[in-house]
C-alpha positions in Angstrom: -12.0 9.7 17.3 -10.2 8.7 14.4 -11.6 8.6 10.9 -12.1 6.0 9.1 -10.8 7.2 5.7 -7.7 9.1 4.7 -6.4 10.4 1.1 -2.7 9.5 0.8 0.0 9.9 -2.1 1.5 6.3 -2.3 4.6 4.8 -4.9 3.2 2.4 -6.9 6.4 -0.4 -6.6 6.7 -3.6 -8.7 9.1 -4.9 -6.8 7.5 -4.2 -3.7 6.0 -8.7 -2.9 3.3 -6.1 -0.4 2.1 -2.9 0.3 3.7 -0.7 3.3 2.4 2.2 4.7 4.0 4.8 7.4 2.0 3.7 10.5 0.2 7.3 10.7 -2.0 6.2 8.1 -3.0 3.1 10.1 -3.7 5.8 12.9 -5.8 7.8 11.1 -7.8 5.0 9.8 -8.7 4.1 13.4 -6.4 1.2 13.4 -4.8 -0.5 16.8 -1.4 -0.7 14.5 0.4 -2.8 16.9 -2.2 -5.6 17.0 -1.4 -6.3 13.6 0.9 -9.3 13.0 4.5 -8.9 12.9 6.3 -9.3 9.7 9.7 -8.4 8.6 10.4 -6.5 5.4 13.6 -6.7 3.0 14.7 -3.2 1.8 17.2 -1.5 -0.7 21.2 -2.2 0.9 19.6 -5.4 3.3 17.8 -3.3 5.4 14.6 -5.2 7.1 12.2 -3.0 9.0 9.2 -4.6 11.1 5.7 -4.0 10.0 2.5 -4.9 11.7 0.2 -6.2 8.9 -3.7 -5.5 8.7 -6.3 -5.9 5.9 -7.5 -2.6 4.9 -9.6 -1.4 2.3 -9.1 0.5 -0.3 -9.4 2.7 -3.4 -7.4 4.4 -6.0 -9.2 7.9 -6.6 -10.9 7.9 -9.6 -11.7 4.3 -10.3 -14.9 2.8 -8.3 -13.3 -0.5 -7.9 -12.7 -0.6 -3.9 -10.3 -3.5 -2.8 -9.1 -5.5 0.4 -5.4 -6.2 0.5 -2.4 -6.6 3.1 -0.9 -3.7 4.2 2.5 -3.9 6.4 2.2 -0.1 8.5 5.6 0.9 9.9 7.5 4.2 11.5 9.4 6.3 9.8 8.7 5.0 6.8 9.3 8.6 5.4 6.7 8.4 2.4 3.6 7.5 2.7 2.7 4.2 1.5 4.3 2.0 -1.1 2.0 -0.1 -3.4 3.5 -3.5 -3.5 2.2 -6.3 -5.8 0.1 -8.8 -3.5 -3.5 -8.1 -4.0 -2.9 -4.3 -5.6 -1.7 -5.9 -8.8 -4.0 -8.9 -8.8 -6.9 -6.0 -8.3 -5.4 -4.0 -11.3 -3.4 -3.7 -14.7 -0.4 -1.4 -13.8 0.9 -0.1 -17.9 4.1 2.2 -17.4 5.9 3.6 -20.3 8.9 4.9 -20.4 9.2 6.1 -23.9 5.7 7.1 -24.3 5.6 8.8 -21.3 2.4 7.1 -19.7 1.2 5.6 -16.3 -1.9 3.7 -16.3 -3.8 2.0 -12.9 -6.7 0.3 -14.6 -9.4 -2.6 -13.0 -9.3 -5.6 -13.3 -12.4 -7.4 -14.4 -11.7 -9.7 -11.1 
């Protein structure tokens, strides 16, 4: 039986237009990964990899906001997930600076 919750580390990524995870994590969420619809995804040097796309919930640890949003799960994707802007970025205001050392995921009020 799979569960139906996993912890992962995952790359917040503004250029990423949607989120990608390896498709492990789809496993371990119960999910039938391959019954997702297919959809191609640009990389770094031209690459495009296939991804089956599901809507999964969500949550970032420490904020109680929980969230559904596309997620494109993949092989050998050799990280765990990438946060990509569609619905992660609508659900919250990413801050990131350089010279002041900080990285902030806060809620929305959405």
């Amino acid at each position: 039986m799979h569960k139906k919750s996993t912890s992962i580390v995952a790359i917040v990524d503004s250029g990423a237009d949607k989120s990608l995870f390896d498709a492990e994590v789809g496993k371990d969420i119960g999910l039938d990964v391959e019954s997702g619809e297919v959809e191609y995804f640009g990389g770094i040097g031209g690459n495009r990899i296939n991804a089956f796309v599901h809507r999964v919930q969500m949550q970032v640890i420490g904020i109680d906001k929980i969230i559904e949003i596309p997620v494109g799960f993949t092989e050998n994707l050799g990280i765990s997930g990438i946060l990509g802007q569609e619905g992660f970025f609508d659900a919250f205001r990413i801050k990131f600076e350089k010279d002041h050392d900080t990285f902030e995921i806060n809620p929305t009020r959405r």
